[in-house]
N, C-alpha and C positions, 0 to 999 in steps of 0.2 A: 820175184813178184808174187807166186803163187802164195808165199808163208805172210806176206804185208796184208793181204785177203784175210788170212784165216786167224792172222791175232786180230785185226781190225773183227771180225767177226767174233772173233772171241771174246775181246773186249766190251762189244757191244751185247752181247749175252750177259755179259756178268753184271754190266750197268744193270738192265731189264730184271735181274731177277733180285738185287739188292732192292732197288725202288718200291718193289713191291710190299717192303715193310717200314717204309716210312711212313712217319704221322707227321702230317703236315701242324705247323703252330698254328695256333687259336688265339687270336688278339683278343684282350681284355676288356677294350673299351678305354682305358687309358693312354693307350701310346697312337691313337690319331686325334683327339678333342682335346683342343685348346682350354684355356680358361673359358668360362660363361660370359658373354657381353656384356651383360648388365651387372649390377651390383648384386641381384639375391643370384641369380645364378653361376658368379663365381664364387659367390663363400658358400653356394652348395658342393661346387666343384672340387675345392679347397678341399672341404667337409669329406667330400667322398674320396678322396688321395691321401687324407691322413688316417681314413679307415683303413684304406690300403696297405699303406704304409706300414700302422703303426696296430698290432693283433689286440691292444690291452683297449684302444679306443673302440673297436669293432665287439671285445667281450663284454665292455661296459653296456652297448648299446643292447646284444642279446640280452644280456642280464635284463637289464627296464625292459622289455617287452616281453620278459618271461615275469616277471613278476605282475606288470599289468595284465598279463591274463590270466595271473591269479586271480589278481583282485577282481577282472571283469566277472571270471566265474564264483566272486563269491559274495558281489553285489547281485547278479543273476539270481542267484541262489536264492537270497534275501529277495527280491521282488518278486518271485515265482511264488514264495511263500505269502507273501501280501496280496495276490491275485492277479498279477501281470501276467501278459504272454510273453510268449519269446518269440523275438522277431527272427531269429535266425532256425529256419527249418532242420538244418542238421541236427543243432545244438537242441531242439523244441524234441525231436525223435529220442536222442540219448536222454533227457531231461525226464521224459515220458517211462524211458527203461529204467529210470533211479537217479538219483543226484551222485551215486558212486561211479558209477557206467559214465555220467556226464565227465564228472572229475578225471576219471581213471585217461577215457578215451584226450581230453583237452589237453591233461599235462603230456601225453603221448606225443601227441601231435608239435605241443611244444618243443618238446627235446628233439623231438625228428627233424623237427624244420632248422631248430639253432645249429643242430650238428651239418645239416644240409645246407647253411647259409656261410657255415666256417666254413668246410669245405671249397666253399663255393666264392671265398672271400678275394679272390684278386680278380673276380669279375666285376664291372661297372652294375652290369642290371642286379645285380646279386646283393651287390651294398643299399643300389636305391631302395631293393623291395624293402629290404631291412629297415631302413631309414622313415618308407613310407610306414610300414605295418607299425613302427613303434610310434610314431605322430598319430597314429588311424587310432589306434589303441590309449594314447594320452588322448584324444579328443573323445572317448569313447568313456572312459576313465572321469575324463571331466559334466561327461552327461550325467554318470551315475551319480555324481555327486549333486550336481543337478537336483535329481529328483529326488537324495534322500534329503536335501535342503528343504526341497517345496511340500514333500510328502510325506517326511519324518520316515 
């Protein structure tokens, strides 16, 4: 009886110190949420599962959003030199340091973020930021055009 104790004991040491370097798994976001109810929110839902899914969908989307912040910073650019402000204080301080400084630091940020959004690509929140920043940036994209329409 005395040895049934001490492997029982023993065994219960060895669990205890195994467990200690477990990583517990990190749900996605994808394997508890259904489709969307409605109709725009499941061919959002759709949308964000075949990011998942599928990397060359998810590269295409970084691609446009790195490109429209090209172009954002080079309509910017062009308005700053017409006499506009800049509405974005960050970008108003780098802008102020030189239009090189502005560029150097933006495209930085660029590559940081896409490489950090690949990365980060079989999470839900990770796809929508992507999804939103690259809508935020085409409607940002569509202002500028905006004003070199009305304001040459």
């Amino acid at each position: 009886m005395a040895s049934a104790n001490t492997d029982m004991e023993r065994r219960a040491a060895e669990r205890r110190r195994r467990r200690r370097f477990v990583v517990r798994e990190r749900r996605s976001g994808f394997d508890r949420r259904g489709p969307g109810s409605s109709a725009i929110g499941g061919a959002f839902d759709r949308m964000l599962r075949a990011m998942a899914d599928n990397d060359r969908i998810l590269l295409l989307v970084l691609a446009h959003l790195a490109v429209l912040n090209v172009l954002d910073l080079l309509f910017t650019r062009r308005a700053l030199g017409l006499g506009a402000v800049e509405a974005n204080p960050i970008m108003a301080v780098l802008f102020a340091a030189g239009p090189a400084v502005a560029a150097l630091m933006k495209l930085e940020m660029v590559i940081i973020g896409g490489f950090v959004l690949w990365k980060l690509r079989r999470y839900r929140r990770a796809l929508q930021f992507a999804t939103f920043a690259t809508a935020g940036y085409a409607a940002l994209f569509g202002y500028h055009l905006f004003l070199v329409a009305r304001f040459g």
